[in-house]
TORKOL-4160 file (C-alpha; in steps of 0.2 Angstrom, whole numbers, padded with zeros to 4 digits, m for minus):
381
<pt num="1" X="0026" Y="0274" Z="0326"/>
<pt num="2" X="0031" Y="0256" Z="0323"/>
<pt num="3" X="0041" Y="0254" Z="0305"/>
<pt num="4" X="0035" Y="0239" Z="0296"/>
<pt num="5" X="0045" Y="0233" Z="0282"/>
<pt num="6" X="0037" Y="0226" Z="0268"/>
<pt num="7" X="0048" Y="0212" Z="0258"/>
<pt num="8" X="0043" Y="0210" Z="0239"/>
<pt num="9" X="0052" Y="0197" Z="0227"/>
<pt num="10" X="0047" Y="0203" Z="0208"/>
<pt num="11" X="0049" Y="0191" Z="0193"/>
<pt num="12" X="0050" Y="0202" Z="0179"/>
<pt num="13" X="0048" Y="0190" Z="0165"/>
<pt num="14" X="0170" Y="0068" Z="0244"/>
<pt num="15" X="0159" Y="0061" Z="0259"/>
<pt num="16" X="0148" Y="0054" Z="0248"/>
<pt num="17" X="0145" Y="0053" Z="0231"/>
<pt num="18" X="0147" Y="0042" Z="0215"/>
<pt num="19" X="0157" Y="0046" Z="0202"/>
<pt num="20" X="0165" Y="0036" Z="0186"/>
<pt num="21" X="0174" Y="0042" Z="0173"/>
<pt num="22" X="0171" Y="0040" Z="0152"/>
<pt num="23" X="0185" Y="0037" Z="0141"/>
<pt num="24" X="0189" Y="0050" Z="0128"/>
<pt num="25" X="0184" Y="0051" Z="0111"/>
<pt num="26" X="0189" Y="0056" Z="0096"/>
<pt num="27" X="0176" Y="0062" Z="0085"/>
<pt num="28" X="0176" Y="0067" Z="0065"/>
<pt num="29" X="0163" Y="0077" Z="0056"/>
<pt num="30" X="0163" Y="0081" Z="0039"/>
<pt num="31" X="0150" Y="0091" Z="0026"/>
<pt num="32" X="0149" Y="0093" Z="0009"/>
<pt num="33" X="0135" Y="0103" Z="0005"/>
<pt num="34" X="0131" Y="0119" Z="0013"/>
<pt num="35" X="0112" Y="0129" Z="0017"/>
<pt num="36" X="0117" Y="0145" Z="0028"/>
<pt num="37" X="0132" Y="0154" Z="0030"/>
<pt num="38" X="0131" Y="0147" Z="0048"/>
<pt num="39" X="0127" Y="0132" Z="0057"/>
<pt num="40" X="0131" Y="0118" Z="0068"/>
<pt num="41" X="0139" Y="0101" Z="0063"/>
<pt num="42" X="0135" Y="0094" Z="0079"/>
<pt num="43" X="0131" Y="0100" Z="0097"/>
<pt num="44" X="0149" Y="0103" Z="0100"/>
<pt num="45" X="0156" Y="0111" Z="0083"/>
<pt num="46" X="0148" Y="0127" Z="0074"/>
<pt num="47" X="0154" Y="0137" Z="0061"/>
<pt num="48" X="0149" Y="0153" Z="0053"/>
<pt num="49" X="0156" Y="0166" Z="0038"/>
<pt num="50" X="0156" Y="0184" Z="0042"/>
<pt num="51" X="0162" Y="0198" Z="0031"/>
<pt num="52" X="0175" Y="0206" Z="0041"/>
<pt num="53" X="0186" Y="0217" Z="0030"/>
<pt num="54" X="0179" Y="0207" Z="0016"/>
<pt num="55" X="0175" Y="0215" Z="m0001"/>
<pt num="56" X="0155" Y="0209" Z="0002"/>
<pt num="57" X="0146" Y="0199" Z="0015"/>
<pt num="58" X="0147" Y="0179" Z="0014"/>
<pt num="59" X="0133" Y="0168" Z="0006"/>
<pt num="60" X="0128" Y="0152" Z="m0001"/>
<pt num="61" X="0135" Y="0147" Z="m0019"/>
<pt num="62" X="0128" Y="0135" Z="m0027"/>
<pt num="63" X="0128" Y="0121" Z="m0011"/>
<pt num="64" X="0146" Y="0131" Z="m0007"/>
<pt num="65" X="0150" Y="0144" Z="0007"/>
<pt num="66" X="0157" Y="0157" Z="m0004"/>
<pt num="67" X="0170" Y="0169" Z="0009"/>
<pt num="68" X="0175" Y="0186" Z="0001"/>
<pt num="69" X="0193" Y="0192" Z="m0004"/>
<pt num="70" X="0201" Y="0206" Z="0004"/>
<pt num="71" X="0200" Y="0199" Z="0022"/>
<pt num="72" X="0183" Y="0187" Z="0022"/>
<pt num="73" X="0182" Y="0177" Z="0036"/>
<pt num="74" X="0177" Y="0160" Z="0043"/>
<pt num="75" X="0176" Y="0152" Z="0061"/>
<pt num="76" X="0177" Y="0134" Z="0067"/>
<pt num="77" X="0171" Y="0134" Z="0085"/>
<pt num="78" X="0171" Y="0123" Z="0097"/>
<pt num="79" X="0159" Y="0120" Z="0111"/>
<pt num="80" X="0157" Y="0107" Z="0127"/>
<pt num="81" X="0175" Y="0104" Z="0133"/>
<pt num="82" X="0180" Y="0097" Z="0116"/>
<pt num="83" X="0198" Y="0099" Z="0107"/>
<pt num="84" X="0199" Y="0102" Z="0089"/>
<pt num="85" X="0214" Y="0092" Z="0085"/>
<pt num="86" X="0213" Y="0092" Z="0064"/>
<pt num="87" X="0205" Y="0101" Z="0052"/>
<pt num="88" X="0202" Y="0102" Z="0031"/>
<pt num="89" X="0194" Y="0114" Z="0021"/>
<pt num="90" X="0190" Y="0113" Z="0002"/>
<pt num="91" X="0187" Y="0127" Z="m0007"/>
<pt num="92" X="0181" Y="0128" Z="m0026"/>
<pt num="93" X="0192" Y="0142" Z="m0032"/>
<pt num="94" X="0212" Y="0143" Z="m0027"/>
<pt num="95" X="0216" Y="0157" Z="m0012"/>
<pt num="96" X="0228" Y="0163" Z="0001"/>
<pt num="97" X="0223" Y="0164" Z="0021"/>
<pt num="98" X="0230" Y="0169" Z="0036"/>
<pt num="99" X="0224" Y="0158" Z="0049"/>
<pt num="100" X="0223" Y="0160" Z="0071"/>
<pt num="101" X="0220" Y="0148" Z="0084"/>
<pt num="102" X="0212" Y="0153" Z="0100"/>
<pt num="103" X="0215" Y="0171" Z="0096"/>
<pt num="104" X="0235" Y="0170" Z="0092"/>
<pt num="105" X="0239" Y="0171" Z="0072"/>
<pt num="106" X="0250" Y="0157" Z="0069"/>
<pt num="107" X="0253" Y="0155" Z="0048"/>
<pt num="108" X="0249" Y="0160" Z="0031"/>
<pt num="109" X="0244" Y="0147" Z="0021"/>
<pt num="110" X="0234" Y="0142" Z="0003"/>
<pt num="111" X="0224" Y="0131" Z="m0005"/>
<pt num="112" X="0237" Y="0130" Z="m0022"/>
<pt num="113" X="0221" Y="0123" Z="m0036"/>
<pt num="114" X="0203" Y="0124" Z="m0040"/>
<pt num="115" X="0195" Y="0111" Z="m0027"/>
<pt num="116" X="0210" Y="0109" Z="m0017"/>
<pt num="117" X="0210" Y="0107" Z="0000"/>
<pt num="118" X="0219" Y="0116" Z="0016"/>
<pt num="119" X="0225" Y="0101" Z="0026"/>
<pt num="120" X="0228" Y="0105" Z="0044"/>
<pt num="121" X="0234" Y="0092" Z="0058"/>
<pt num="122" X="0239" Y="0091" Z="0078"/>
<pt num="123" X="0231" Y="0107" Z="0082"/>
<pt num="124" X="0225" Y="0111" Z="0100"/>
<pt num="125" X="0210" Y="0121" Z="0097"/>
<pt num="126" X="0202" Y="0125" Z="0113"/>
<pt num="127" X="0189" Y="0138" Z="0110"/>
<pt num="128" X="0191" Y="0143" Z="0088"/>
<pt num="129" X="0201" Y="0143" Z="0073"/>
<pt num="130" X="0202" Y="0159" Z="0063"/>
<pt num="131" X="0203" Y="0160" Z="0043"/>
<pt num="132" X="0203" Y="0175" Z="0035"/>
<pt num="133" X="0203" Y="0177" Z="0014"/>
<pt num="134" X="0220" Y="0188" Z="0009"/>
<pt num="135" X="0219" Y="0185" Z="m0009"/>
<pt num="136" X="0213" Y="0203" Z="m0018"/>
<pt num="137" X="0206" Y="0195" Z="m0032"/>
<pt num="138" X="0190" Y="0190" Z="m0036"/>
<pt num="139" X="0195" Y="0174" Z="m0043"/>
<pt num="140" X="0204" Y="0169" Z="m0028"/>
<pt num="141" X="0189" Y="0170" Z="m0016"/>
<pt num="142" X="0187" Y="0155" Z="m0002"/>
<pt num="143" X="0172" Y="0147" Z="m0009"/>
<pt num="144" X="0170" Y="0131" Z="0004"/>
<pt num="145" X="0164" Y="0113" Z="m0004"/>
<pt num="146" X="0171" Y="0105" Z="0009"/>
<pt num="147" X="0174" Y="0105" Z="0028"/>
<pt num="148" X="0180" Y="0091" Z="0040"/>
<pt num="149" X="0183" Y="0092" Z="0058"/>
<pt num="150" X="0191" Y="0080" Z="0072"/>
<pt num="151" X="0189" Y="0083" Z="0089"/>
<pt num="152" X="0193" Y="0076" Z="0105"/>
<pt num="153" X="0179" Y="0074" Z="0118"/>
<pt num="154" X="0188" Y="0074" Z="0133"/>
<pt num="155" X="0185" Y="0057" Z="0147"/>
<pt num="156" X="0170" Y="0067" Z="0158"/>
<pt num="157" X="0162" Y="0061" Z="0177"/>
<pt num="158" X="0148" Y="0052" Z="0175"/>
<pt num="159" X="0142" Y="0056" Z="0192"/>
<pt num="160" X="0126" Y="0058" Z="0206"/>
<pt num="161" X="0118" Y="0072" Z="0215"/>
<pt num="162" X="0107" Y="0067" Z="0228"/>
<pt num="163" X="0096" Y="0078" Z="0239"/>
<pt num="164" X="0095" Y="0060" Z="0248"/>
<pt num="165" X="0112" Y="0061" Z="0255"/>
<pt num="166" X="0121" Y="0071" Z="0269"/>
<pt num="167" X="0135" Y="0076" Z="0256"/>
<pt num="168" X="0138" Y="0078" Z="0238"/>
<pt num="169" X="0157" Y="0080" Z="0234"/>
<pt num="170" X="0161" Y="0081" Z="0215"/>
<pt num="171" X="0178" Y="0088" Z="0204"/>
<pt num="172" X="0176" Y="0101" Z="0191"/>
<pt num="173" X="0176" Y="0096" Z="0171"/>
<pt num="174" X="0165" Y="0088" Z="0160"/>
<pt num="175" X="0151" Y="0078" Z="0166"/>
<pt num="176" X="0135" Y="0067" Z="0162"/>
<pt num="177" X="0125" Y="0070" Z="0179"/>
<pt num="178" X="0110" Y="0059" Z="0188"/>
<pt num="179" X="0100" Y="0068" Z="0197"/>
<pt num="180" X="0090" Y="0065" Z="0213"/>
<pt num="181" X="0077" Y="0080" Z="0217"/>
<pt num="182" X="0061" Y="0082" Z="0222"/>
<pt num="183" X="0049" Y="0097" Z="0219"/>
<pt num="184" X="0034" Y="0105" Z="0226"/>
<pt num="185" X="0020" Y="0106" Z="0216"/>
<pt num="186" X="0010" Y="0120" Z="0210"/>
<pt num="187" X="0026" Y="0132" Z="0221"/>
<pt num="188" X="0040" Y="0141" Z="0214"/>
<pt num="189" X="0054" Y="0132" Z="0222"/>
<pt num="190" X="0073" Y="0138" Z="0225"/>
<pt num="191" X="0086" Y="0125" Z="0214"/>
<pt num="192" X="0103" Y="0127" Z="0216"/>
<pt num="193" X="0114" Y="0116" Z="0204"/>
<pt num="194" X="0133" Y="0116" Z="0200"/>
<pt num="195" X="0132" Y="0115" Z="0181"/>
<pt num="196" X="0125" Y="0127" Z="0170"/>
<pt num="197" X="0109" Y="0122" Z="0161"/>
<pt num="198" X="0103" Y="0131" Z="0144"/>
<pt num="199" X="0082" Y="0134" Z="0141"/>
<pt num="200" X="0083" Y="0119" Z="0130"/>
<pt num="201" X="0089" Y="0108" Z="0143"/>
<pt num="202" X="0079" Y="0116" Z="0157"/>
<pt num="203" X="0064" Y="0109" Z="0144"/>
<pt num="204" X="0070" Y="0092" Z="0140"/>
<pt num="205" X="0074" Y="0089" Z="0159"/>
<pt num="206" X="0062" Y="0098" Z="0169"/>
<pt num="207" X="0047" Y="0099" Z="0154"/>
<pt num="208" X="0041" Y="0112" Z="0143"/>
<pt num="209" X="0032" Y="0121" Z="0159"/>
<pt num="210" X="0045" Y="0124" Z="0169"/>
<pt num="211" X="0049" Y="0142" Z="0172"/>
<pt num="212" X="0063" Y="0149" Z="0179"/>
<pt num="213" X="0069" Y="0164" Z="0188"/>
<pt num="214" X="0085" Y="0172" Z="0191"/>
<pt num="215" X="0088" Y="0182" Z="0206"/>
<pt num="216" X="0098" Y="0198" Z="0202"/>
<pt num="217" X="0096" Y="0208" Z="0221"/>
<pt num="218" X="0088" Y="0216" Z="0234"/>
<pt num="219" X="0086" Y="0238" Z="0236"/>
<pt num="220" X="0078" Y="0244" Z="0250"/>
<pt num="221" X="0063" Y="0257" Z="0246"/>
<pt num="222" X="0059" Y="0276" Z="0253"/>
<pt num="223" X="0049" Y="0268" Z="0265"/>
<pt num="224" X="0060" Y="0255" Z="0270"/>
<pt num="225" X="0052" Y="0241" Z="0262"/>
<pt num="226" X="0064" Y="0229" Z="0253"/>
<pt num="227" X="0064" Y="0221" Z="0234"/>
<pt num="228" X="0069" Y="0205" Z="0231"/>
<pt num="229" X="0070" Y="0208" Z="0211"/>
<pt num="230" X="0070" Y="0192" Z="0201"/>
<pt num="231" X="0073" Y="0191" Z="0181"/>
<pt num="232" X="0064" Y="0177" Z="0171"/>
<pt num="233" X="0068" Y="0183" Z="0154"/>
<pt num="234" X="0085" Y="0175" Z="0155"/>
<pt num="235" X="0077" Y="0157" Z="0156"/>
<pt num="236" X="0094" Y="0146" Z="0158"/>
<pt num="237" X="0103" Y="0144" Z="0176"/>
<pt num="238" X="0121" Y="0148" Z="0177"/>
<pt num="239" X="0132" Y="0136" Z="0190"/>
<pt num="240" X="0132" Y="0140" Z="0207"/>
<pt num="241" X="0120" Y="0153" Z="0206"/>
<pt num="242" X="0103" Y="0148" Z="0214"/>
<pt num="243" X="0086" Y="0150" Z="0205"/>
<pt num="244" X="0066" Y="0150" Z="0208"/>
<pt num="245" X="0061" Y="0138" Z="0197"/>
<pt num="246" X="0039" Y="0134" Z="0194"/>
<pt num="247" X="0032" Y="0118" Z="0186"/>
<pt num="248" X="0045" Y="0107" Z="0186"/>
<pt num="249" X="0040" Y="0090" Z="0183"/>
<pt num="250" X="0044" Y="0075" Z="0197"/>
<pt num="251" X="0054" Y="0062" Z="0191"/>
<pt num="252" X="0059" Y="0046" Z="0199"/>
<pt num="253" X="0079" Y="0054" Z="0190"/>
<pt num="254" X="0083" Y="0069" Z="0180"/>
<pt num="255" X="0096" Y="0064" Z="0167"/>
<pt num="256" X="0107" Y="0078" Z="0161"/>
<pt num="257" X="0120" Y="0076" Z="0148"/>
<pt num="258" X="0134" Y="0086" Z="0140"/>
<pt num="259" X="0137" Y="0098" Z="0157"/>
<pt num="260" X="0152" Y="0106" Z="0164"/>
<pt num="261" X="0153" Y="0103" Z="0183"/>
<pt num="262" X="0160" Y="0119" Z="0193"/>
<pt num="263" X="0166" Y="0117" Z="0211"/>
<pt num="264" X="0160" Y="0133" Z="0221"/>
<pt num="265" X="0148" Y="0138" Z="0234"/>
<pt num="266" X="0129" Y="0141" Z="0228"/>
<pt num="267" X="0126" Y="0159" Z="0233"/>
<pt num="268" X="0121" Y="0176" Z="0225"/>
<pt num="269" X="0128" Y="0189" Z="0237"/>
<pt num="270" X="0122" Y="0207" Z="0238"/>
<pt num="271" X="0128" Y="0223" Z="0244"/>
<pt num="272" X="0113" Y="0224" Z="0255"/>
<pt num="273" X="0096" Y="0217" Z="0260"/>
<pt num="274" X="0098" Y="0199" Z="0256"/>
<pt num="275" X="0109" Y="0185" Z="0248"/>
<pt num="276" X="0101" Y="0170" Z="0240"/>
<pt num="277" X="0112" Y="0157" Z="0246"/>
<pt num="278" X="0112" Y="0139" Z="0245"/>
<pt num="279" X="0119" Y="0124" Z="0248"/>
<pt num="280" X="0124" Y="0106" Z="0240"/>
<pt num="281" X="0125" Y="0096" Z="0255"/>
<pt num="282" X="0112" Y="0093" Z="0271"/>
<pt num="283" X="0112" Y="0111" Z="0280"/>
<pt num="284" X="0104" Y="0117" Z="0296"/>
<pt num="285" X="0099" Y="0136" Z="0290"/>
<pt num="286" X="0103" Y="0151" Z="0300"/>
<pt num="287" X="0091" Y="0161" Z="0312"/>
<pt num="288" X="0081" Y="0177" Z="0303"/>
<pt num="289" X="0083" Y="0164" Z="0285"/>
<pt num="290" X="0069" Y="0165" Z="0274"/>
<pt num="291" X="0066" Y="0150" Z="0266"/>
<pt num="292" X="0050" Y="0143" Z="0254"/>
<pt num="293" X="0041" Y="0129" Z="0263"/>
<pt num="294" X="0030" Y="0116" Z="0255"/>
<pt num="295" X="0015" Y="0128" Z="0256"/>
<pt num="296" X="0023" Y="0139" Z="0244"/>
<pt num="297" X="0023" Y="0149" Z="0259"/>
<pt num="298" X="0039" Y="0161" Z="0265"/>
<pt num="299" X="0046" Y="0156" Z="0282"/>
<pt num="300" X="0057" Y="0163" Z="0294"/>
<pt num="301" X="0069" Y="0151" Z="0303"/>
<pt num="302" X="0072" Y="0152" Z="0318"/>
<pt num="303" X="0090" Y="0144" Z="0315"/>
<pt num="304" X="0087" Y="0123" Z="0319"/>
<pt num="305" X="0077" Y="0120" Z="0302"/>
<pt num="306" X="0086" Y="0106" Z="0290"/>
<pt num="307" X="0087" Y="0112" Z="0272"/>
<pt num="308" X="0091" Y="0098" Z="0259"/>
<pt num="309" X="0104" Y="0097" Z="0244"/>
<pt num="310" X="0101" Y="0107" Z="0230"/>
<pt num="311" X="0090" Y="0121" Z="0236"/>
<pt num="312" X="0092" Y="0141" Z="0245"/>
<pt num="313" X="0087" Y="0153" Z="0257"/>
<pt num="314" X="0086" Y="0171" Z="0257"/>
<pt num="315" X="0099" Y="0177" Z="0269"/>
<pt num="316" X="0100" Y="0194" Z="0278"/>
<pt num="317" X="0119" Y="0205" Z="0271"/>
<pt num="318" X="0115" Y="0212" Z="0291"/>
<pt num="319" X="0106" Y="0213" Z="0307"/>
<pt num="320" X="0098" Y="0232" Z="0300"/>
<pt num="321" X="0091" Y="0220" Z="0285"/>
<pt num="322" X="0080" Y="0209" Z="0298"/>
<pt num="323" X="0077" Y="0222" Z="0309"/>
<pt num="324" X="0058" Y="0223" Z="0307"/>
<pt num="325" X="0045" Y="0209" Z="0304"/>
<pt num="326" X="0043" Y="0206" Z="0285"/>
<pt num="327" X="0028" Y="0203" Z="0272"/>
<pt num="328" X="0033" Y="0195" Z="0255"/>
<pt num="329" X="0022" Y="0197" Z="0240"/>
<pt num="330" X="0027" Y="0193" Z="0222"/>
<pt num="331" X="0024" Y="0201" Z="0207"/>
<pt num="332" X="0027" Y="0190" Z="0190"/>
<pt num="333" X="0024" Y="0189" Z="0172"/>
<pt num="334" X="0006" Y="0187" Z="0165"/>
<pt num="335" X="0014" Y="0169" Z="0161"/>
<pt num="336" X="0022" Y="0165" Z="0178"/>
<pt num="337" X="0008" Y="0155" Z="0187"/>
<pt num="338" X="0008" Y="0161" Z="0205"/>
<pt num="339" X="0014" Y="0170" Z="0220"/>
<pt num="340" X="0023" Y="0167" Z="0235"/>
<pt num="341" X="0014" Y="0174" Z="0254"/>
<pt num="342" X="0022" Y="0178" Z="0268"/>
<pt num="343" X="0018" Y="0165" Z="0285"/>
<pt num="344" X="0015" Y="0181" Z="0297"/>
<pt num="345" X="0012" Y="0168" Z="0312"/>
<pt num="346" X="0030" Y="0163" Z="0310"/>
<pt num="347" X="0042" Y="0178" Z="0309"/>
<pt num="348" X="0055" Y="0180" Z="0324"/>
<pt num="349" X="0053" Y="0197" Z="0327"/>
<pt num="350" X="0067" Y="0212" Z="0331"/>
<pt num="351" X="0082" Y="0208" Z="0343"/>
<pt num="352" X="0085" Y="0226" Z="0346"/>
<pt num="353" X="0067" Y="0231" Z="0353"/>
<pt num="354" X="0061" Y="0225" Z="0369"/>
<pt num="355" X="0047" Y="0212" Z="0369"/>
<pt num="356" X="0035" Y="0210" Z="0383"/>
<pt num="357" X="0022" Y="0196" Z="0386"/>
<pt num="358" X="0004" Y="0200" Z="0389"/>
<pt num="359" X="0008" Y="0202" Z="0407"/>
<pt num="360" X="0019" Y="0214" Z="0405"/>
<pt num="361" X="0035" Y="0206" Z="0408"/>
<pt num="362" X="0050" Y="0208" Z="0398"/>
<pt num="363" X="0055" Y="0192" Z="0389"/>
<pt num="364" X="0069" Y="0187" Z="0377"/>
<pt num="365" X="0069" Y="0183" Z="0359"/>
<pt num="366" X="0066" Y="0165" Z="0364"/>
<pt num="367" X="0050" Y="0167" Z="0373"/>
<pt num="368" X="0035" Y="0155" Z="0365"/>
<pt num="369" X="0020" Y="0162" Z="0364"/>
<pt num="370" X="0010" Y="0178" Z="0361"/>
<pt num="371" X="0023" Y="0194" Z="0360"/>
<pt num="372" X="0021" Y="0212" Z="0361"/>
<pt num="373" X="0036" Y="0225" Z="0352"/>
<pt num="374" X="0034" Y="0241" Z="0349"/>
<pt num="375" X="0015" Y="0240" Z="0354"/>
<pt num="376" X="0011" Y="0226" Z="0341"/>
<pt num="377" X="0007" Y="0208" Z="0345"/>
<pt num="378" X="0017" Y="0193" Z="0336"/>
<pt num="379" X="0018" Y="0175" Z="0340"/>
<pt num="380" X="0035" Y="0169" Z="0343"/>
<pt num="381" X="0033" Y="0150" Z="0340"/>
């Protein structure tokens, strides 16, 4: 008897390119009055109290962030690509900290009066500064009035990726990105980008509708059937790593600020069934590909199809993977909005089994027309 295998995808909830270059900037931030024992002071500094060996967990006094003796902590982050370069805390009471950069203790120091400050200059934060509250008396608590930050936000490309172009070359770093790409209404559609995008800036560039799905790999079932199993609980896209994405919104340009660009090659690989792999430039697809058409329809290629910039195809690890004709289905979320079919008419069938025409005759894979293998008719277009 004939095997069939049956291939589900389940969504569980420089040759060419423009490129300039922004100056860096040093940036100062300063507050006075604190809420919550955490927070942001803009999208590239945060900052948050946390008890460590502390005597009691951090809170809010009186407008100040009060940081408890006995090893009481507070963290300066920061975010983006930026450099903090100088820093000065004020605290209400006098108090002794031990403070670290990046993870690597560097001095003791203390803030010597009641609403003094800790003065801190040409530092070369890259990812946090550390302080931790050594004082053992009450009295002597870090108790926070004030906070000021200066950072360096570091020159970034100000570059274009266009699904127009044969190529899109660009260098890793910082970047502010134009995009040019088109989608498929009412289909999921495959995106593959270079730069990480969080669910808030999925939103604000691609509209509160879009959904997005991450590919996490294929299994082959008992009867060999194959899963394609997708995630869209995650709802952010990491670089390099292609997506489905469904509703984005068609834009003439999709701006997209504050990114960090990441050279590499789009592609989710596997250790069987299929990789999702992709591609930032103009790419004739390989024969036995499975690529989403315009239909919202599942194609197999038979290897002279064009696929633009910025998208992906589902790519057998081996021959055993595409041995047998495939249906795709696609379960989703009660909130996802549709499902992709399989294009039957259009599946190249099994190298390894002889095909016949309706005469009879044994033919090649590259025979057009109506096919027989393994006592099943296929067109092979």
């Amino acid at each position: 008897m004939p095997i069939k295998a049956k291939l589900h995808l389940i969504l569980l909830s420089c040759s060419f390119f423009i490129c300039t270059f922004s100056q860096a900037q040093t940036v100062t931030k300063t507050i006075t009055v604190f809420t919550d024992i955490a927070g942001e002071i803009d999208e590239n500094i945060n900052y948050e109290a946390i008890k460590g060996k502390g005597t009691a967990n951090p809170r809010i006094d009186e407008k100040a962030l009060l940081v408890y003796q006995n090893g009481g902590q507070f963290i300066v982050r920061a975010k983006n690509g930026v450099t903090i370069t100088a820093i000065s805390i004020g605290s209400t009471m006098r108090t002794n900290l031990n403070y670290s950069i990046d993870d690597i203790n560097i001095a003791k120091k203390n803030i010597g009066k009641d609403n003094g400050k800790l003065e801190l200059s040409e530092l070369t934060v890259k990812d946090h500064i550390l302080f931790t509250c050594i004082s053992t008396a009450k009295q002597f608590r870090l108790n926070i009035n004030y906070l000021s930050i200066t950072y360096v936000k570091p020159a970034h490309n100000i570059i274009t990726l266009d699904e127009s172009k044969e190529n899109n070359t660009f260098v890793s770093g910082p970047a502010t990105v134009t995009l040019y790409r088109t989608f498929n209404m009412g289909a999921w559609n495959t995106l593959a980008l270079p730069f990480a995008m969080t669910q808030e800036q999925i939103a604000e560039t691609f509209g509160p509708k879009a959904h997005v799905a991450n590919y996490t790999g294929s299994s082959r079932n008992a009867d060999n059937t194959y899963t394609l199993n997708f995630d869209s609980s995650k709802k952010s896209i990491e670089a390099n790593k292609p997506v489905f994405i469904y509703g984005a919104i068609n834009k003439p340009e999709y701006k997209i600020e504050n990114v960090i660009l990441v050279e590499g090659t789009p592609n989710i690989e596997t250790a069987e069934g299929f990789n999702f792999a992709g591609s930032y430039h103009r790419t004739t697809v390989q024969e036995n590909d499975w690529f989403v058409s315009s239909d919202n329809k599942f194609y197999q290629a038979v290897g002279t199809e064009t696929l633009k910039p910025f998208r992906a195809v589902f790519r057998p690890v081996s021959n055993e993977a595409n041995a047998k004709a495939l249906t795709i289905s696609i379960a989703v979320e009660n909130d996802a909005p549709t499902i992709i079919q399989a294009h039957s008419d259009y599946m190249i069938p099994s190298t390894s089994t002889p095909l016949y025409n309706l005469s009879g005759q044994r033919v090649n894979k590259y025979y057009k027309g109506i096919v027989i293998q393994n006592g099943i008719k296929k067109i092979n277009k």
